[in-house]
C-alpha positions in Angstrom: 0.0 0.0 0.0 1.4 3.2 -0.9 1.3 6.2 2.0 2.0 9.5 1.9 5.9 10.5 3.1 5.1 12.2 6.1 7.1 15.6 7.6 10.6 14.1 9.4 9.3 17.4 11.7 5.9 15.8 12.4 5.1 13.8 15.2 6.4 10.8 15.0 5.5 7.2 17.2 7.8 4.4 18.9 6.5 1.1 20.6 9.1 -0.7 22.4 8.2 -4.3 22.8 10.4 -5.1 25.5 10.9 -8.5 27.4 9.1 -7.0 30.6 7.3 -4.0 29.7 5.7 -2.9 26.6 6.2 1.2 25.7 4.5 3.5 23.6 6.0 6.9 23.4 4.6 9.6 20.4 7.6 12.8 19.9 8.7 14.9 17.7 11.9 16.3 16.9 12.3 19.8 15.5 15.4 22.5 15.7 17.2 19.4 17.5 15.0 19.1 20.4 12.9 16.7 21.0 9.5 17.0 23.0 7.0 14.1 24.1 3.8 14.4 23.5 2.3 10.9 24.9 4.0 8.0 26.9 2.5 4.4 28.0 3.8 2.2 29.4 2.3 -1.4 30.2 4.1 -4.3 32.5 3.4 -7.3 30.0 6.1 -9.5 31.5 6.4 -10.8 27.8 10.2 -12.6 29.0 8.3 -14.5 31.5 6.4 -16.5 29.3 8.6 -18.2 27.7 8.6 -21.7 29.1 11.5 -24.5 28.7 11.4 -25.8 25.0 11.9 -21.7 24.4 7.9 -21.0 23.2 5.9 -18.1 24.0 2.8 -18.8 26.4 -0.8 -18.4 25.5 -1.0 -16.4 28.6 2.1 -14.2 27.7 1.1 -14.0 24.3 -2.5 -12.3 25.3 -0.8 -9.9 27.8 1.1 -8.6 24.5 -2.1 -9.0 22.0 -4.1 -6.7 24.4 -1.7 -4.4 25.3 -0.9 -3.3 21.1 -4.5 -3.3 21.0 -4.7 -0.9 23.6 -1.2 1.0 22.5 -3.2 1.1 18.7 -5.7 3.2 20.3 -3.5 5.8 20.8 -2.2 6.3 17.6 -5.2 7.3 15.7 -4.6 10.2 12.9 -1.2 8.9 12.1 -0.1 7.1 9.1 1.5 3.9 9.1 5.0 5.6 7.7 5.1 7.6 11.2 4.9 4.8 13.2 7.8 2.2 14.3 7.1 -0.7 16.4 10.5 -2.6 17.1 10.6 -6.2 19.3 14.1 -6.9 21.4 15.6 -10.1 23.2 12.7 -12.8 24.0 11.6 -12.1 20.5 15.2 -13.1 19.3 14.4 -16.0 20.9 11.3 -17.8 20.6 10.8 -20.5 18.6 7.3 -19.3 18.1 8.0 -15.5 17.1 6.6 -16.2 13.4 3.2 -17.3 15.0 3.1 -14.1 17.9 4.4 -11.5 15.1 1.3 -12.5 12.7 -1.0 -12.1 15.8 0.6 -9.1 17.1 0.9 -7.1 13.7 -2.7 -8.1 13.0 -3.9 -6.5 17.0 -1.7 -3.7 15.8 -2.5 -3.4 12.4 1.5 -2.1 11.6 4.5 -4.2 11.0 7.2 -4.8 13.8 10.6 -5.4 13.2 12.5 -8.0 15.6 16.0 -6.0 15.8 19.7 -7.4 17.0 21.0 -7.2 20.1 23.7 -4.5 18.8 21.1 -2.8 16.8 18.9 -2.3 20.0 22.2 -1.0 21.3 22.6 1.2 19.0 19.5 2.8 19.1 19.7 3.2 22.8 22.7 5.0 22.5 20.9 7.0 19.6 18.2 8.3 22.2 21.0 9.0 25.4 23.0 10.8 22.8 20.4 12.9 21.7 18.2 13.7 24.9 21.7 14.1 27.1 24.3 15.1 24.6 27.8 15.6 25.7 31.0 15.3 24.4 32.4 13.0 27.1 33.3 9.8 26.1 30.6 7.5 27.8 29.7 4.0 28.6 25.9 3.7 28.5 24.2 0.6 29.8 20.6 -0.6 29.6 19.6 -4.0 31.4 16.6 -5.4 30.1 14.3 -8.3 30.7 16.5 -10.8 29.1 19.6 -8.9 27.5 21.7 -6.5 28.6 23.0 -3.9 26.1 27.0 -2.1 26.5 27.9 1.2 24.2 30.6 3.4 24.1 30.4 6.9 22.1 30.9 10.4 22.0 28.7 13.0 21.2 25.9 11.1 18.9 28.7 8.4 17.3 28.7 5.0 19.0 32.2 3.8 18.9 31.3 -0.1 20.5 28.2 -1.8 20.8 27.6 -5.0 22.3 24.7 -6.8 24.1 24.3 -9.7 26.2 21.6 -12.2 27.1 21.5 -11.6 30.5 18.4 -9.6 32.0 16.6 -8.6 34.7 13.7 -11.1 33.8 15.6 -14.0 33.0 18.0 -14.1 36.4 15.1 -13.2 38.7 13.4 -16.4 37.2 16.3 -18.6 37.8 18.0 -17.6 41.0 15.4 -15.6 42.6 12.5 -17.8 42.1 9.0 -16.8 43.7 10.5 -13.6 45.0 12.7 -15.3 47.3 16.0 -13.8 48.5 19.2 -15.5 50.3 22.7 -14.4 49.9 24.0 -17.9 48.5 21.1 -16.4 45.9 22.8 -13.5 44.9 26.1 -14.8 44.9 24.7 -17.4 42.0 22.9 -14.8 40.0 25.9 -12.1 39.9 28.4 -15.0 39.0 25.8 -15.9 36.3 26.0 -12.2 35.0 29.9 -12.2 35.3 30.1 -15.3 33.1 27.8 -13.4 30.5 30.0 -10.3 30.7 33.6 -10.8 31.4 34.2 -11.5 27.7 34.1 -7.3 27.4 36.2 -6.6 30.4 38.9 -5.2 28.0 36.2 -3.4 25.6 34.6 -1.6 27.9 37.8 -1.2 30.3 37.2 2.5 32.6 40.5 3.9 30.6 38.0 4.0 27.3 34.8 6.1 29.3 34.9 9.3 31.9 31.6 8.9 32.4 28.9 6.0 32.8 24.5 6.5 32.5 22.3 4.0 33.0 19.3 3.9 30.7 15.8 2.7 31.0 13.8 0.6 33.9 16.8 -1.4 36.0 18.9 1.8 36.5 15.6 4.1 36.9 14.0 2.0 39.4 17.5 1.5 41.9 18.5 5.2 41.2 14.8 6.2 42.1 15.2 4.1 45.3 18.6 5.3 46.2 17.2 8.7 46.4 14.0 8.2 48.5 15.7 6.5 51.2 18.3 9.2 51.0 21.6 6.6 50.4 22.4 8.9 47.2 21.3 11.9 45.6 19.8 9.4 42.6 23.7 8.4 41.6 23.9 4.6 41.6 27.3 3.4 43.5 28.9 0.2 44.5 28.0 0.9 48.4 24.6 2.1 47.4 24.3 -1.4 45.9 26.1 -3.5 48.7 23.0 -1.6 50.9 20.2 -2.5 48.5 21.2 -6.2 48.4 21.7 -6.3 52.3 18.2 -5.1 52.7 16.3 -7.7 50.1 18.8 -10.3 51.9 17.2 -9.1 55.3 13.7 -9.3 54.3 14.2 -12.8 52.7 11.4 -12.5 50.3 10.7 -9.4 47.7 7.0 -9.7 49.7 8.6 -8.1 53.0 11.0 -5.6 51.2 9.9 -2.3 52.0 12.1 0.4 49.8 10.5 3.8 49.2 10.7 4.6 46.1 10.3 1.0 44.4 7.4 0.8 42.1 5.1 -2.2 42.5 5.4 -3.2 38.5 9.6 -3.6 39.1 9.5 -5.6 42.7 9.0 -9.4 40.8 12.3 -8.6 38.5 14.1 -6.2 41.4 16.9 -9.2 42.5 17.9 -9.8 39.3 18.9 -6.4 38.0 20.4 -5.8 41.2 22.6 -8.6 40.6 23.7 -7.6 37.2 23.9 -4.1 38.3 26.4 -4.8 40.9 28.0 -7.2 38.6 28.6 -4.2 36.2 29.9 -1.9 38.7 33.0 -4.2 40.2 33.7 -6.1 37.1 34.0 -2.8 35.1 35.2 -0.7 37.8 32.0 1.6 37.7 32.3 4.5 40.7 29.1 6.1 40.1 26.3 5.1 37.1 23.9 8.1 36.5 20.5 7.5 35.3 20.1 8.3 31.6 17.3 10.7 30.2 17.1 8.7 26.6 16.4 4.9 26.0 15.3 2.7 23.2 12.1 4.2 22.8 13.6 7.4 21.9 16.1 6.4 19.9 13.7 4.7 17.2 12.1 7.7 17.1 15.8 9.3 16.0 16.6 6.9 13.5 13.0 7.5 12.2 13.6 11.0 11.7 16.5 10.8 9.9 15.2 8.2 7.7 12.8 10.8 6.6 14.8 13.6 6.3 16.7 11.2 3.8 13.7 10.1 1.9 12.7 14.1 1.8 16.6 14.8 0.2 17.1 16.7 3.2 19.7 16.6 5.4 20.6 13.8 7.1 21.1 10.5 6.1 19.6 6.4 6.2 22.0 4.6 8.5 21.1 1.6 5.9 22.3 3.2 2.8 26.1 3.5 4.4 25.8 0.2 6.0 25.4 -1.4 2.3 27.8 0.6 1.7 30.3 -1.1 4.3 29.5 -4.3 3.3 30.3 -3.6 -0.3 33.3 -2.6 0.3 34.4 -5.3 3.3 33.4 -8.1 0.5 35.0 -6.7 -2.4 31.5 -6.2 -4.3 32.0 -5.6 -8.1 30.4 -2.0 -7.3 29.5 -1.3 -11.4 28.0 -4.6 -11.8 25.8 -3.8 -8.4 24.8 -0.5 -9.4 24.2 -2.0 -13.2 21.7 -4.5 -11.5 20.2 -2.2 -9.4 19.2 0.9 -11.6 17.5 -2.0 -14.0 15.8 -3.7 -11.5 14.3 -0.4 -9.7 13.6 1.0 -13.2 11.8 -2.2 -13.8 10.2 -2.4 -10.3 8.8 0.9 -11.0 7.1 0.2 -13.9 5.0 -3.0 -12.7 4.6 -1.8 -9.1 4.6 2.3 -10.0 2.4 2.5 -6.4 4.5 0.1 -4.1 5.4 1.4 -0.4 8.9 3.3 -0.5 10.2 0.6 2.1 9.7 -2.4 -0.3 11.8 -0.4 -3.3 14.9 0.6 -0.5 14.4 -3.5 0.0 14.6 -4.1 -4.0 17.6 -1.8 -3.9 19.8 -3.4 -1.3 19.0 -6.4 -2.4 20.6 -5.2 -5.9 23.6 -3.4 -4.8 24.3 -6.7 -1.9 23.4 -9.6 -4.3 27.1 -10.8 -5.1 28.5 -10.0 -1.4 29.3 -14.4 -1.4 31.6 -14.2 -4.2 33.9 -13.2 -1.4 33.5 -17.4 -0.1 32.8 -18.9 -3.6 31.5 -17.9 -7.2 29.2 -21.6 -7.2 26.3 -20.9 -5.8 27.8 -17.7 -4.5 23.3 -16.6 -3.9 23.5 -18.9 -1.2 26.2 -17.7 0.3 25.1 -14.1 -0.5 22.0 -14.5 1.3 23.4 -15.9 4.4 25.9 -13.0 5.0 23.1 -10.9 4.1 20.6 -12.7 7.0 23.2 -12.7 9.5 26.3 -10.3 9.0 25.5 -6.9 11.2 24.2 -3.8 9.5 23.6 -1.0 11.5 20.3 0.7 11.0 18.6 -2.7 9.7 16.1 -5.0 12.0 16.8 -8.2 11.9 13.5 -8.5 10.2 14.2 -6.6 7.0 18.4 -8.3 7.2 15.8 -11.4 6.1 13.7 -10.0 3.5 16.6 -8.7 1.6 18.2 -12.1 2.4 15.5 -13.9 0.6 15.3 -11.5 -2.2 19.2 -12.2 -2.5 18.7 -15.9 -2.4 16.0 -16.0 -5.1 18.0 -13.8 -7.3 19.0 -17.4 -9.5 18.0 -20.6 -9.5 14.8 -22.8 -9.4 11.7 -20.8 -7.7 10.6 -23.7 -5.3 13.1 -22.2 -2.3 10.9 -18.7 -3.1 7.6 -20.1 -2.7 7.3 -19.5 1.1 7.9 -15.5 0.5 6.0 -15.2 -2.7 2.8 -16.0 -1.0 3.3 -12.0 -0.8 2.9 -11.5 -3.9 4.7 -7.6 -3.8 7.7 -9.8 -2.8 7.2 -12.5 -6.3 7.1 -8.8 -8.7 10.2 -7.8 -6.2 11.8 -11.0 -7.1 11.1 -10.9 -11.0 12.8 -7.8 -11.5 15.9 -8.3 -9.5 16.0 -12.0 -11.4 15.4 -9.9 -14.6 18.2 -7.4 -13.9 20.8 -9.6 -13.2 20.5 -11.8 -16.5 20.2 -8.7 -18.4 23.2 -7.4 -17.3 24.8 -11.0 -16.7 27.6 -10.2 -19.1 28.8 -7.9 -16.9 29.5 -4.7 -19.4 27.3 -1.7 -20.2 24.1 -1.9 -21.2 21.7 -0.2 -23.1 18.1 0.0 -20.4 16.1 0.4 -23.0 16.4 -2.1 -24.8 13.7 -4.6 -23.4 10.2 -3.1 -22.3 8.4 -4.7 -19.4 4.6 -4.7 -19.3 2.3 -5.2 -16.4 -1.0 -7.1 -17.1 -2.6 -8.6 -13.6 -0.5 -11.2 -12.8 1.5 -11.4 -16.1 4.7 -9.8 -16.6 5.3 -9.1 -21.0 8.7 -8.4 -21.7 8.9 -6.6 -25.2 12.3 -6.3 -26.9 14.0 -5.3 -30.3 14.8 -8.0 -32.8 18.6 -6.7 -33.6 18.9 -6.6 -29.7 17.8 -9.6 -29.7 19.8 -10.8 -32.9 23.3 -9.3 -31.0 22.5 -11.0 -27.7 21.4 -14.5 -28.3 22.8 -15.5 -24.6 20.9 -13.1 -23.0 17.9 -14.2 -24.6 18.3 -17.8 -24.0 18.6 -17.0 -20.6 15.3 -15.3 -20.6 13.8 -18.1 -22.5 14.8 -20.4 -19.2 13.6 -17.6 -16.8 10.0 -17.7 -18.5 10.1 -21.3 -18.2 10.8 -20.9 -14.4 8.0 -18.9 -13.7 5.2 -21.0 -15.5 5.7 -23.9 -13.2 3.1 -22.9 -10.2 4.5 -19.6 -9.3 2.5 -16.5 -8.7 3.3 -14.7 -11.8 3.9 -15.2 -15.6 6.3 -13.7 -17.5 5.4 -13.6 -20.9 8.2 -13.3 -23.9 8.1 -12.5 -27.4 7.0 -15.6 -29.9 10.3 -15.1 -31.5 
């Protein structure tokens, strides 16, 4: 469906689907400041429900059906291109996700994107950056249900980002379970942590930060506590946390723990971010962690912004576009052969789909320019290989959703269509596929081309490619080829492509 490109200075939406809570938060950015204009927040406990063979609950998967129901509410008079809904850590997980996400999107009606551990990192270093910029060098952490995300940066430029499965949710369930406390407890869950963290002692070494924020619910709720029982002005500190730990210790059970300051919704997963949070601060040498203005939430709606401003030939940039870039250039991509395939196949694209969402044709155009990145292991079947470093390599800016779509579009750019059939039950994806398939045999010989030289035609689910008979008559390969791709496409696929009788 095509929507209208809406203002990069408009209000613009974010919906954090975290492992224990579920966030909505609606902004906008204008002159470089950001102002909210709406936050929710719901305790969904979404981490919790994921039981021992790594499936999401019925139960858990209601808590988050009703909650995007609720959070959809909210977001009436925007368009679909202002909204971002992004899905972290038990979502990286479960088994199930494919099942949830088509129940989920549907409650929402919007997609969501399931995004890497160092792309959530990035992001929340995005929204510290920009809601508390400085020119320090930092460390920024964020502990979450069931990961725990690391950065380093200055100013808005994250210089290291790393995250961890390790999370509030996850070691409350396992060492504290039932809200129970002991010190033998603790000692368990913060060697637990330590084992999850010590492999970026020498990353995130003190001599590489002066100064260390905590961002989102963990650091909030102990810094909030800290300063209601008057241990700290709000600054979170090795002592402050010996104190904390002593008192849950003392009152056994998180039922008899009485902390002003600590919000019902955070007592079941209090232990175990307590534990990772004095993990942090002796393993890394952390003197004081201040709480952190920005999180994830805001930082979605910063790469959102700049996404537009990019679409709008503004300034800024898409984050995507120079991470394609990157991985050109770290696989040695034949860059005039890419951008050969490429302007064909979105010329091409934009003829049989003249209306399709701008999102789909950036997809089409990755796909193009990333399409010969596994030449680097091996030339056979170098789409396979393409597709997998395309799946799984790290590229900031992407989710790990949309690394997959351009993965499959990479995959199917050859070979039979039966591996396709799965994605081309979209059929925007199967007139996607055609023209990126189209493109690269055209251009297969690997030397200038003329791009006018064969028409393509649009009739319902037929593609009719028209050509000149001398083209035709100087490039019998090229034609054979697309002799064999019509053949391809007749056998129970979505579409037809349709070729001249001679």
């Amino acid at each position: 469906m095509h929507h209208t490109l809406p203002s990069p200075t408009g209000l613009l939406a974010a919906i954090d689907m975290g492992s224990n809570s579920f966030r909505l938060e609606i902004g906008q950015l204008r002159d470089g400041r950001y102002r909210r204009q709406l936050y929710l927040k719901e305790t969904v406990r979404l981490g919790a429900g994921l039981d021992a063979d790594g499936l999401l609950t019925e139960d858990a998967t209601l808590r988050g059906l009703q909650c995007l129901a609720r959070f959809r509410a909210s977001l009436t008079g925007l368009e679909p291109t202002q909204v971002r809904a992004v899905a972290t850590q038990t979502l990286r997980e479960a088994r199930n996700r494919n099942a949830f996400l088509a129940r989920a999107q549907a409650a929402l009606r919007l997609p969501i994107e399931v995004i890497s551990g160092r792309e959530e990192a990035r992001l929340i270093y995005a929204g510290v950056s920009h809601l508390q910029p400085s020119d320090d060098k930092r460390l920024v952490i964020d502990i979450g249900g069931r990961s725990t995300e690391m950065i380093l940066g200055r100013g808005r430029i994250p210089t290291q980002a790393e995250s961890f499965q390790v999370g509030s949710v996850s070691l409350s369930m396992r060492y504290f379970p039932e809200g129970r406390f002991s010190a033998e407890a603790f000692r368990a869950a913060q060697v637990a942590a330590g084992a999850e963290l010590e492999e970026a002692l020498a990353e995130f070494t003190p001599s590489r930060w002066h100064e260390a924020l905590g961002s989102s619910g963990t650091a909030g709720a102990v810094s909030e506590v800290l300063a209601a029982t008057g241990r700290t002005d709000g600054r979170i500190t090795p002592d402050g946390l010996r104190w904390l730990i002593g008192e849950c210790i003392a009152a056994g059970s998180i039922d008899r723990l009485a902390l002003p300051g600590l919000k019902p919704e955070r007592r079941a997963v209090f232990g175990g971010g307590l534990a990772i949070l004095y993990t942090l601060a002796t393993h890394f040498r952390i003197a004081e962690l201040l709480p952190a203005k920005g999180a994830l939430r805001q930082g979605v709606i910063v790469d959102l912004h700049d996404r537009l401003l990019a679409r709008h030939h503004a300034r800024g940039h898409d984050l995507r576009d120079e991470s394609v870039r990157l991985l050109q250039k770290r696989f040695g991509v034949d860059t005039a052969q890419a951008k050969r395939v490429r302007d064909l196949a979105l010329r091409w694209h934009a003829q049989v789909e003249p209306t399709a969402d701008a999102e789909r044709q950036h997809e089409l155009r990755w796909a193009a320019e990333l399409h010969e990145v596994g030449m680097m292991v091996s030339h056979h079947d170098h789409h396979r290989h393409s597709a997998y470093l395309v799946a799984h390599v790290d590229a900031a800016g992407f989710s790990q959703s949309q690394q997959r779509r351009v993965a499959d579009l990479v995959l199917g750019q050859r070979g039979g269509l039966r591996k396709m059939e799965p994605a081309m039950t979209d059929v925007d994806v199967a007139w996607q596929l055609l023209c990126l398939r189209l493109a690269a045999i055209k251009c297969h010989a690997r030397a200038e081309i003329d791009p006018l030289a064969i028409h393509i035609e649009r009739k319902g689910a037929t593609a009719r490619l028209r050509w000149n008979p001398e083209w035709a008559g100087a490039h019998p390969r090229a034609v054979h080829l697309l002799r064999e791709e019509a053949a391809a496409w007749s056998r129970g696929v979505p579409l037809i492509l349709e070729l001249p009788s001679s």
